[in-house]
Legacy VTK file of the C-alpha trace (Angstrom):
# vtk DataFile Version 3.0
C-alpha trace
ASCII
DATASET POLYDATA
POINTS 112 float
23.342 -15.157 19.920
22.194 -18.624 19.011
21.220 -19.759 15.545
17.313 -19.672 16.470
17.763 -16.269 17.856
19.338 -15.593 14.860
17.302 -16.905 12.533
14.167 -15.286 14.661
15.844 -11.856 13.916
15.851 -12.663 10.634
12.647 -13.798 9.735
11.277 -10.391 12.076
13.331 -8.164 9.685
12.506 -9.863 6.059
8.291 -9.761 7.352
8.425 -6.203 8.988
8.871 -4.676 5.607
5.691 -6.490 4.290
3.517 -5.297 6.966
4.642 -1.549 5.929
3.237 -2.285 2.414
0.442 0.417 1.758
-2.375 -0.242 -0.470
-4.805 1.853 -3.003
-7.868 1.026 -0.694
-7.207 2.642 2.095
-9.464 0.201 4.553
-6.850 -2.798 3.405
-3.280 -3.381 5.813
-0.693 -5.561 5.770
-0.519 -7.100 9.848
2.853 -9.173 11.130
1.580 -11.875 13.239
5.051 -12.939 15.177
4.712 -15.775 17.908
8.231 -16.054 19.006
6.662 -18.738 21.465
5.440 -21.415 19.020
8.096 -19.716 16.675
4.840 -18.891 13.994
5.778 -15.866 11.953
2.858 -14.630 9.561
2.169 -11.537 7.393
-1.730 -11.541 6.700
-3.981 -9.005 4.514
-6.862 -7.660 6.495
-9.421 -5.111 5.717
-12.530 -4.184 3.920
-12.448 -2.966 -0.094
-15.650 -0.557 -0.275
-18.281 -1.094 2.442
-19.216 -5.094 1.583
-15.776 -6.950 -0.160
-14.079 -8.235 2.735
-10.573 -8.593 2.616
-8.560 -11.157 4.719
-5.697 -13.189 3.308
-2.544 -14.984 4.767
0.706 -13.312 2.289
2.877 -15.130 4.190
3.544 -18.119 6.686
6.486 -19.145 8.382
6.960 -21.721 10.691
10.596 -22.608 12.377
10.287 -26.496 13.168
13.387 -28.501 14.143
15.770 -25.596 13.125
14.571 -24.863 10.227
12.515 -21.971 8.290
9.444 -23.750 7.348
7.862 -21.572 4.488
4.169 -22.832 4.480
2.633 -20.059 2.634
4.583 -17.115 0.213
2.382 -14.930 -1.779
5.056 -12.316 -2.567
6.171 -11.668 -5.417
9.827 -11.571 -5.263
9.519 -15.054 -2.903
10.138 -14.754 1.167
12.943 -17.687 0.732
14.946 -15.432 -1.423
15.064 -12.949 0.702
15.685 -15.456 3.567
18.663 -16.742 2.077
20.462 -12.845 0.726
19.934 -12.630 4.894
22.234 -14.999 5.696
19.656 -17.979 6.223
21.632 -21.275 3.813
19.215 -22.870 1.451
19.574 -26.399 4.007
18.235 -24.401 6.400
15.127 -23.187 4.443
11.720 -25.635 3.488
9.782 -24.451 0.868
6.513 -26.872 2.754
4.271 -25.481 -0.356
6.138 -27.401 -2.644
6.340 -31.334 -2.757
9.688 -32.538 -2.148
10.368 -33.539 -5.034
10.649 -29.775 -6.408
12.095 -28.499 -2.980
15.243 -31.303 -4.280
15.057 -29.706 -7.695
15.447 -26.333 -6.707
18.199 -26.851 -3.747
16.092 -26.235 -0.636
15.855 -28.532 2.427
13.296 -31.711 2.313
12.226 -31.722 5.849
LINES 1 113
112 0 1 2 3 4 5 6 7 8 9 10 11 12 13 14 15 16 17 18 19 20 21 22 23 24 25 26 27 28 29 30 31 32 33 34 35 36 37 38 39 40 41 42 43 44 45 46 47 48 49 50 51 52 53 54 55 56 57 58 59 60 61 62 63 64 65 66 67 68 69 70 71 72 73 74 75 76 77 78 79 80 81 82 83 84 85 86 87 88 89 90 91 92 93 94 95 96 97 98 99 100 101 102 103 104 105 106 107 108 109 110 111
């Protein structure tokens, strides 16, 4: 298996998880968007809280561009790239994009 397969497999099995998170309000899910095409890997919050609070939030947003794990959006609280990395996935290999890059230096993670 190739790295991108790999790393595919990976991001599938750290997101699946988070779309099995159940919630008090019954009407609100947890839904894993995976487009193994355009290699777009999201987790997004979807429902309806009561009959007029709608509920629709991205949790999470990975992207894999040039070989690496793009994370453009982590709402968890424990942090996707954590997670990403006690995988198997090294910190090079893993963008924090909602940081600047100045902090993505600080803390170890890829630039770019």
């Amino acid at each position: 298996m190739d790295r991108l397969e790999r790393y595919r497999n990976i991001i599938r099995d750290v997101l699946t998880p988070l779309s099995q998170v159940r919630f008090s309000s019954p009407g609100i899910v947890n839904e894993a968007v995976f487009d193994r095409e355009q290699d777009r890997y999201l987790v997004v919050t979807t429902g309806w809280e009561g009959k007029d609070k709608r509920v629709y939030f991205t949790l999470v947003h990975i992207d894999l561009i040039n070989g690496k794990i793009w994370i453009q959006r982590d709402g968890t609280e424990e942090g996707v790239g954590y997670a990403l990395e006690a995988a198997g996935i090294p910190k090079e290999d893993i963008v924090p994009a909602f940081h600047p890059e100045d902090v993505r230096v600080q803390a170890g993670y890829a630039v770019a």
